[in-house]
Backbone atoms as SQL, in Angstrom:
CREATE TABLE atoms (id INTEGER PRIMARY KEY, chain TEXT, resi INTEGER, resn TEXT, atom TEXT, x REAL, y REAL, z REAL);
INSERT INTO atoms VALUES
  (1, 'A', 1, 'UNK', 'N', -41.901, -47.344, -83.261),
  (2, 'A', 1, 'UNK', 'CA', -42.188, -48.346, -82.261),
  (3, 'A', 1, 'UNK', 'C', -41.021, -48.395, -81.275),
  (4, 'A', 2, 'UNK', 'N', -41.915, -48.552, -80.070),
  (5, 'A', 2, 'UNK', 'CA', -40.023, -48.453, -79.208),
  (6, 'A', 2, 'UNK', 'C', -39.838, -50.080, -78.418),
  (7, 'A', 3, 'UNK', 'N', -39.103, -49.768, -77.993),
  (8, 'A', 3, 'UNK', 'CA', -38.113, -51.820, -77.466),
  (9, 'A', 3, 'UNK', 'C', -39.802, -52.184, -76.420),
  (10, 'A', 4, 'UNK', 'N', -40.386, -51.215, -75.714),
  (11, 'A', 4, 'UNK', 'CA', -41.709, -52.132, -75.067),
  (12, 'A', 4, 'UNK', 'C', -42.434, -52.663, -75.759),
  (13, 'A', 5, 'UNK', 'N', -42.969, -51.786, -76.740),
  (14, 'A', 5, 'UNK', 'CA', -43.990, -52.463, -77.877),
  (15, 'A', 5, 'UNK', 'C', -43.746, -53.859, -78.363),
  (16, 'A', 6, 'UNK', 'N', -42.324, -53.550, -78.771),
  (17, 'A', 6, 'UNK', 'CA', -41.475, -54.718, -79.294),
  (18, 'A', 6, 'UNK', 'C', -41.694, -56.170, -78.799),
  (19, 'A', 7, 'UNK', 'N', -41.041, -55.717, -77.415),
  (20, 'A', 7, 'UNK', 'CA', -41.353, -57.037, -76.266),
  (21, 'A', 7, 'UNK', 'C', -42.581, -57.047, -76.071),
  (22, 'A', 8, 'UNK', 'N', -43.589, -56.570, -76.416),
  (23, 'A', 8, 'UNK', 'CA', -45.024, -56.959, -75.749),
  (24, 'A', 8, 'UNK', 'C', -45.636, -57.662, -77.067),
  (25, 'A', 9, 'UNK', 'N', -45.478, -57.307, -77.928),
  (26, 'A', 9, 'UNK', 'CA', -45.935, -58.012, -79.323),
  (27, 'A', 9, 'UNK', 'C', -45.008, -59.311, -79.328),
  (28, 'A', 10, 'UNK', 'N', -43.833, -59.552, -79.236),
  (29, 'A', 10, 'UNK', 'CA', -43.375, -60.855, -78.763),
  (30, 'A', 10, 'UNK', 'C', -43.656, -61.604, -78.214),
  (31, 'A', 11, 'UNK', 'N', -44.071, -61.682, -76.877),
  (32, 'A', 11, 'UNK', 'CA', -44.192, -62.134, -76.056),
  (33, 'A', 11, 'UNK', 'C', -46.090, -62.418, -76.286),
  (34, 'A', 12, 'UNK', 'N', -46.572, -61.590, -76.809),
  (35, 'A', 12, 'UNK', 'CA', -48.024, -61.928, -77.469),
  (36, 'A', 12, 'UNK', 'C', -48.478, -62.925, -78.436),
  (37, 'A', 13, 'UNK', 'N', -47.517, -63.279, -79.410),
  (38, 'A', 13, 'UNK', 'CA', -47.307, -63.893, -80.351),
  (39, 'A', 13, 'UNK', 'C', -46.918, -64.940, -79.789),
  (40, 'A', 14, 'UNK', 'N', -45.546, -65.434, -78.957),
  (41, 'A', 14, 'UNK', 'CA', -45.363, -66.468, -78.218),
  (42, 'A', 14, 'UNK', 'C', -46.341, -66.877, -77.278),
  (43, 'A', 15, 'UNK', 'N', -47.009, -66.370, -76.386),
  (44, 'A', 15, 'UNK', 'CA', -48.173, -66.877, -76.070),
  (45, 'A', 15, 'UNK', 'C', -49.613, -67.768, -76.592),
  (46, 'A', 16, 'UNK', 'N', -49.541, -66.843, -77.834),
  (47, 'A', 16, 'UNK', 'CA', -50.491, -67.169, -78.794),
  (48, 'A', 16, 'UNK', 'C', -50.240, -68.699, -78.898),
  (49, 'A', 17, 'UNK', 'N', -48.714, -68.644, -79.542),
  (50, 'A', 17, 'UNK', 'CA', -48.219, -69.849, -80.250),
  (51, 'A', 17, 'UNK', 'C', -48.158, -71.490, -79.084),
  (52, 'A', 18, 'UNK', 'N', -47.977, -71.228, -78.296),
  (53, 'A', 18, 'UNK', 'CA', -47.068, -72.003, -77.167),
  (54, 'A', 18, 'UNK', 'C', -48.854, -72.288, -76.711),
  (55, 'A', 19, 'UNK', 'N', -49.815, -71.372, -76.462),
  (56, 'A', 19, 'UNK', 'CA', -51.324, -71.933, -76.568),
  (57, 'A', 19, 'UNK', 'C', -51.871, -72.938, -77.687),
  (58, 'A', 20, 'UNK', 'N', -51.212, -72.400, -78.931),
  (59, 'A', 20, 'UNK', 'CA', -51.466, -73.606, -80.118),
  (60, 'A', 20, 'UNK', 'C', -51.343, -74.826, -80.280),
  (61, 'A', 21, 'UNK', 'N', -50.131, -74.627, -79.761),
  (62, 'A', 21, 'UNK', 'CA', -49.180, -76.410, -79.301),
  (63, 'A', 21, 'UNK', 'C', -49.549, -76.732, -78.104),
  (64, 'A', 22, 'UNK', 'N', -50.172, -76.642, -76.981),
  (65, 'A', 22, 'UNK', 'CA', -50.926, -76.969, -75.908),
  (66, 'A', 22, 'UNK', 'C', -51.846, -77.342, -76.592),
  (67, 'A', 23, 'UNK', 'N', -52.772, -76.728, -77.002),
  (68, 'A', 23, 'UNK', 'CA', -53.839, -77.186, -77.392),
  (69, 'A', 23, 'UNK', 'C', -54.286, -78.399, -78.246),
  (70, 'A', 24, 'UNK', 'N', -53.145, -78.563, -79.111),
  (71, 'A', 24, 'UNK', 'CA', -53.217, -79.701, -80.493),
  (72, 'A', 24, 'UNK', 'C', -52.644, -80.683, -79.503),
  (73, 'A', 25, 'UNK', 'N', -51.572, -80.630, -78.210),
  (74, 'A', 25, 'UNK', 'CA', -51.340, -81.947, -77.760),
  (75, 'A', 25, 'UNK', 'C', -52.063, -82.242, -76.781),
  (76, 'A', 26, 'UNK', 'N', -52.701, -81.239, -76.472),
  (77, 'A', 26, 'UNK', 'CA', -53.911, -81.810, -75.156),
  (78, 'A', 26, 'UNK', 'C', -55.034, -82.975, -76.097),
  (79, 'A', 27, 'UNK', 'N', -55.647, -82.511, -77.346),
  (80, 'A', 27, 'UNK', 'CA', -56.324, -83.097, -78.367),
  (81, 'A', 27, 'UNK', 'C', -56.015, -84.649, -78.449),
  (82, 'A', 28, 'UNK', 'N', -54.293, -84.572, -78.816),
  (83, 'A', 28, 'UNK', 'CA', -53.875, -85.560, -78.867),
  (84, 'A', 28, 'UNK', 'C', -53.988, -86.788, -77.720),
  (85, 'A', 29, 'UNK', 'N', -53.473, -86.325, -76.646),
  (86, 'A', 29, 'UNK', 'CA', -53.824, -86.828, -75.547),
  (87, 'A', 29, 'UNK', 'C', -55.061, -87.370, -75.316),
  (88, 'A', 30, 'UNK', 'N', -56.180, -86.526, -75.105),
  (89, 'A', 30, 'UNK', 'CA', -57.253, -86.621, -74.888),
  (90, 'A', 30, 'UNK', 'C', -57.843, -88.099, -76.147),
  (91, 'A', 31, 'UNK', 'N', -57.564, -88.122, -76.789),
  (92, 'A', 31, 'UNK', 'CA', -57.873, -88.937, -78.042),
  (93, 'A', 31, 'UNK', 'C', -57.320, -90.771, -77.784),
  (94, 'A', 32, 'UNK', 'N', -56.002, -89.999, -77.191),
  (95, 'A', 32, 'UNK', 'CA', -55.172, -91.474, -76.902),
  (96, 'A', 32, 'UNK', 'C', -55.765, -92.523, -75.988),
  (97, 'A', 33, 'UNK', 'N', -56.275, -91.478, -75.030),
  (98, 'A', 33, 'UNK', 'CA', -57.055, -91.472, -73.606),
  (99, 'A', 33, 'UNK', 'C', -58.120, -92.192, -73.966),
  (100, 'A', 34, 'UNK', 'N', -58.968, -92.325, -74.959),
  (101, 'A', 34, 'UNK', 'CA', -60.562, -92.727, -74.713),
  (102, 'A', 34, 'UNK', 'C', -60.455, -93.905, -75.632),
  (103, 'A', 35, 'UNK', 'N', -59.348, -94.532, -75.902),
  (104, 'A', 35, 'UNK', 'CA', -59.424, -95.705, -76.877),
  (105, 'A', 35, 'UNK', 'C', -60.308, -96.709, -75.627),
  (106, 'A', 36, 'UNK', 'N', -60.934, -97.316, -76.930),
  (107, 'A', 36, 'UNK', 'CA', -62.029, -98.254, -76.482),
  (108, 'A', 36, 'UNK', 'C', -61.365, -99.714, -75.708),
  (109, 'A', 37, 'UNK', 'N', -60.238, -100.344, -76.077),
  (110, 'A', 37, 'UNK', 'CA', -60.082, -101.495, -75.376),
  (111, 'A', 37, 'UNK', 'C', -58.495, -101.359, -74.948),
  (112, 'A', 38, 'UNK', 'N', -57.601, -101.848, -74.012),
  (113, 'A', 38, 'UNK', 'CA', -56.568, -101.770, -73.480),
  (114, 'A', 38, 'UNK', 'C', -55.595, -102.682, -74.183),
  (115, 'A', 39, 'UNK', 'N', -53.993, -101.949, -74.887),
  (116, 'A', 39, 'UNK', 'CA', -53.218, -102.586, -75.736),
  (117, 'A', 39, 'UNK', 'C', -52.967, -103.872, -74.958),
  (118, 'A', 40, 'UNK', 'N', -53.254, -105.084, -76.145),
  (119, 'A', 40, 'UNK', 'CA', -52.840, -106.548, -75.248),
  (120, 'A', 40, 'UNK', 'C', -51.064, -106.763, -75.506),
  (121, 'A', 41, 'UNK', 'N', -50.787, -106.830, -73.941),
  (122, 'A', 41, 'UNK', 'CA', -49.157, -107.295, -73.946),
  (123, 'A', 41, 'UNK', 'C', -49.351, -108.842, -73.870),
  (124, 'A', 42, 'UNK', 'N', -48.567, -109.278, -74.677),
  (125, 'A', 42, 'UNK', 'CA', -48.353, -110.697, -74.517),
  (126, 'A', 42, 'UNK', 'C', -47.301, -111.386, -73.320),
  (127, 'A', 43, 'UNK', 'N', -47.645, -112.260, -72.692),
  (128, 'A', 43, 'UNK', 'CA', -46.549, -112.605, -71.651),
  (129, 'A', 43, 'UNK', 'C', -45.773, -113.562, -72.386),
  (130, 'A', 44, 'UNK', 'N', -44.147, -113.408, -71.639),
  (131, 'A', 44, 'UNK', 'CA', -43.413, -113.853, -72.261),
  (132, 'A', 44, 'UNK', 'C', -43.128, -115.226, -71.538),
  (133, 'A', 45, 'UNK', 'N', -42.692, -116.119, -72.581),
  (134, 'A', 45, 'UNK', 'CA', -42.401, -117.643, -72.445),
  (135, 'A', 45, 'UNK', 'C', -41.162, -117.598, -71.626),
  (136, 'A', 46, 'UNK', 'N', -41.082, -118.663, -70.458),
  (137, 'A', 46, 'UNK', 'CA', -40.404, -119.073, -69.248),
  (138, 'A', 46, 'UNK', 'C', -39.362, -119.582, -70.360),
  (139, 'A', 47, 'UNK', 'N', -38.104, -118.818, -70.202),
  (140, 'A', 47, 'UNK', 'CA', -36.779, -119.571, -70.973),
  (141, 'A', 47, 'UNK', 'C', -36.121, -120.318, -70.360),
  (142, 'A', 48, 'UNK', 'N', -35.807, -120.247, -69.170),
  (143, 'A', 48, 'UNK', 'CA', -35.044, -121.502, -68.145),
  (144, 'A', 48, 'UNK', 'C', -35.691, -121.164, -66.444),
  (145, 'A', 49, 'UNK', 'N', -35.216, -121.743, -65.696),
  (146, 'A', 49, 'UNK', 'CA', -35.345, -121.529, -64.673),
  (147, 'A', 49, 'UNK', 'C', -34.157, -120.938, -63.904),
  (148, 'A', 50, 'UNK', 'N', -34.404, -120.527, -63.068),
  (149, 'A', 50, 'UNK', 'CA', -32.526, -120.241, -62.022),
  (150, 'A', 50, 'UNK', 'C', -31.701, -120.854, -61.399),
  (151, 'A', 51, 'UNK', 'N', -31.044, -121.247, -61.311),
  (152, 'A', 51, 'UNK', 'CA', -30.492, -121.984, -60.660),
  (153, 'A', 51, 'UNK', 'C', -30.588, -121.566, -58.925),
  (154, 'A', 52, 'UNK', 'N', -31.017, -122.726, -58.421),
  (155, 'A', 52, 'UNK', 'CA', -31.223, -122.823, -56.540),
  (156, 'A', 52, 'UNK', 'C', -29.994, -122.501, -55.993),
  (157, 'A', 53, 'UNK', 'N', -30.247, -121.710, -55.229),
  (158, 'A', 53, 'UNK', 'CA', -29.140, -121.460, -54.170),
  (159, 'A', 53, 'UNK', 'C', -29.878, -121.311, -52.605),
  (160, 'A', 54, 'UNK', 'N', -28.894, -121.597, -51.768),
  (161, 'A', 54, 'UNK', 'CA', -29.191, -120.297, -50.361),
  (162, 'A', 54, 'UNK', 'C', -28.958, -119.766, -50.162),
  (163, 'A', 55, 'UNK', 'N', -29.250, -118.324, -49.217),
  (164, 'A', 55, 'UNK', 'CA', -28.516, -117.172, -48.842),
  (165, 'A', 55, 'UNK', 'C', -29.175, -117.427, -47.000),
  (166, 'A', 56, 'UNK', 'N', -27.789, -117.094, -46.494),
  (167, 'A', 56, 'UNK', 'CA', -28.154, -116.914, -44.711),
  (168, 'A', 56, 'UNK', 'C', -28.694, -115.365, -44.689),
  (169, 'A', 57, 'UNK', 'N', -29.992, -114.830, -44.104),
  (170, 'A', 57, 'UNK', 'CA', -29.434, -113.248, -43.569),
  (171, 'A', 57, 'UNK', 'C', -28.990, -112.983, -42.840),
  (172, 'A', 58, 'UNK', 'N', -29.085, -111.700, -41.876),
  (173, 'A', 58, 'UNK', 'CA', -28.629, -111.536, -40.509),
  (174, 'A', 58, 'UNK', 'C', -29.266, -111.845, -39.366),
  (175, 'A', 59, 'UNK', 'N', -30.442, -112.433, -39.535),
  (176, 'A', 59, 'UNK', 'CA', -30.939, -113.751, -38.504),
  (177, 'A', 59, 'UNK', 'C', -30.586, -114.854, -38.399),
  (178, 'A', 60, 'UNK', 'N', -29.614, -114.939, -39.300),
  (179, 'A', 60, 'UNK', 'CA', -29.132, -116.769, -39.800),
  (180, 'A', 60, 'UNK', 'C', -29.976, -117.343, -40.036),
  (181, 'A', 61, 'UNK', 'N', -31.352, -117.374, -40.676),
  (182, 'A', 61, 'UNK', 'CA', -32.237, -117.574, -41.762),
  (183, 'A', 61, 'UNK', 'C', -32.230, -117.792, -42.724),
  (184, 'A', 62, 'UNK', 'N', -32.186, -118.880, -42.920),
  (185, 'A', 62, 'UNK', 'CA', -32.143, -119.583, -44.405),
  (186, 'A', 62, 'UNK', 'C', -33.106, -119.228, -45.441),
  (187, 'A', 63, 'UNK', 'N', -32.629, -119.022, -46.689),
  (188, 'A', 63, 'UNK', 'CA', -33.450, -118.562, -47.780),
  (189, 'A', 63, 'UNK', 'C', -32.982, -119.371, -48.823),
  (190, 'A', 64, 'UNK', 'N', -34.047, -120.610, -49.109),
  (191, 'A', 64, 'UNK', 'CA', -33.891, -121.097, -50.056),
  (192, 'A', 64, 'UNK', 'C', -34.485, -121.125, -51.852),
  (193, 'A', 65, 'UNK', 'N', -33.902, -120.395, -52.999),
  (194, 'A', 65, 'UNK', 'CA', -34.665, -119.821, -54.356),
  (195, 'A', 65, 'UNK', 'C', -35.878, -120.739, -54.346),
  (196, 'A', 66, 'UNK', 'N', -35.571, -122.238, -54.221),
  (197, 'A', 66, 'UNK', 'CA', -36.521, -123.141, -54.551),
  (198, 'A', 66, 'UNK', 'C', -37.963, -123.351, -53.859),
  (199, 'A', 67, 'UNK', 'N', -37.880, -122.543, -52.432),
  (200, 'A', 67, 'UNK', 'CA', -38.838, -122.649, -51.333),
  (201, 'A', 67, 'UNK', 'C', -40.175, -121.439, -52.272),
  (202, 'A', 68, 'UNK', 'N', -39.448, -120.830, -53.105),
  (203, 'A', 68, 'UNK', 'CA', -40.132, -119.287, -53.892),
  (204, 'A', 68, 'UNK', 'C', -40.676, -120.225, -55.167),
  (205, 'A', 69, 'UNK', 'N', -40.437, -121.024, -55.815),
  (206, 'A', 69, 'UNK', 'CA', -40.744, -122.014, -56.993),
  (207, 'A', 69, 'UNK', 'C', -42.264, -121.325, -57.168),
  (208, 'A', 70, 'UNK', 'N', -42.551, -120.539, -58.249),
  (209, 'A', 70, 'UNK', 'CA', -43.750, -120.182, -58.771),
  (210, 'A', 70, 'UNK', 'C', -44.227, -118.685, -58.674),
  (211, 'A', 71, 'UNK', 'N', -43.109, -118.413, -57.727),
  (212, 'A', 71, 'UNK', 'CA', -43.849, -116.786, -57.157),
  (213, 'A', 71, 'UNK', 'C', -42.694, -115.895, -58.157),
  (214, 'A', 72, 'UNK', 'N', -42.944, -114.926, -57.790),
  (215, 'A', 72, 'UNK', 'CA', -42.309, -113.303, -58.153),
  (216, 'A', 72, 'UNK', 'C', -40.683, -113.505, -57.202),
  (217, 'A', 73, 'UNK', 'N', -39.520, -113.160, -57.715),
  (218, 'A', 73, 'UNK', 'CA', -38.904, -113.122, -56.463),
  (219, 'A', 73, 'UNK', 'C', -37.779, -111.563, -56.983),
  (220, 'A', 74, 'UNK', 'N', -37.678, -110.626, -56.113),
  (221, 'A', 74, 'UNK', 'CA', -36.981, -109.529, -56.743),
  (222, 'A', 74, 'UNK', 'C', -35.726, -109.443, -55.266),
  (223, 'A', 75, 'UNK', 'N', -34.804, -109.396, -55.809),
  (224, 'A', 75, 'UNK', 'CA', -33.735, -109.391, -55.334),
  (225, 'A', 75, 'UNK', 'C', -32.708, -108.195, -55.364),
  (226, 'A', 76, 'UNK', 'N', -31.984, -107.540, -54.358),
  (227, 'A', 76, 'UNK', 'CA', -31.213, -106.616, -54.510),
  (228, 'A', 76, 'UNK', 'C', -30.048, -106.895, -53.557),
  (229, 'A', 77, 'UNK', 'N', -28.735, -106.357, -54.594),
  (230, 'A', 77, 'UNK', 'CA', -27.137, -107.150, -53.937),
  (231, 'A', 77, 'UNK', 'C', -26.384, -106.207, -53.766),
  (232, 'A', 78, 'UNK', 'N', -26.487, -105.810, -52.425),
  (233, 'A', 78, 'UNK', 'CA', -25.703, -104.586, -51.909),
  (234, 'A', 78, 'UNK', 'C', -23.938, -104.857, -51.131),
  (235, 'A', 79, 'UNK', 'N', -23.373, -103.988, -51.958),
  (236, 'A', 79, 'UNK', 'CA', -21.528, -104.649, -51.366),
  (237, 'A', 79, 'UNK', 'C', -20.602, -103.458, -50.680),
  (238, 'A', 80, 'UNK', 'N', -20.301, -103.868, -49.752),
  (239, 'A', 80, 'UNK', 'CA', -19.690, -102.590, -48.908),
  (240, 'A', 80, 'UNK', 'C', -17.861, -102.466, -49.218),
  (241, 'A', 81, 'UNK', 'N', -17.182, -101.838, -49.430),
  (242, 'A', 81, 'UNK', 'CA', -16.033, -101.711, -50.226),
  (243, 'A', 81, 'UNK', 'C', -14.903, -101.432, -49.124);
């Protein structure tokens, strides 16, 4: 047998194999996929509230936490060095 054979029967076998394990996790997948009702997350209990503040922006626009009382509020705090 010479080094092509070699590598071609390798590389045949790894194919084979690497198709096997595709295949059993596509299964898997596919299985996970068709469950009948959607996992229930429980919402989590309000532990405190935040404390109110204001922030001015660069309109000098007042932003008061408390004016948001009930909604979603996502915030990002950018600092220049």
């Amino acid at each position: 047998m010479n080094i092509k054979n070699i590598i071609l029967i390798t590389l045949a076998i790894s194919g084979v194999a690497l198709f096997l394990v595709l295949q059993k996790h596509s299964k898997d997948y596919r299985s996970s996929a068709n469950q009948s009702q959607p996992p229930v997350i429980a919402q989590p209990a309000a532990r405190y509230s935040a404390p109110d503040f204001t922030l001015t922006d660069l309109e000098k626009n007042e932003f008061r936490l408390s004016d948001s009382r009930g909604s979603v509020v996502a915030m990002l705090f950018w600092t220049t060095w």
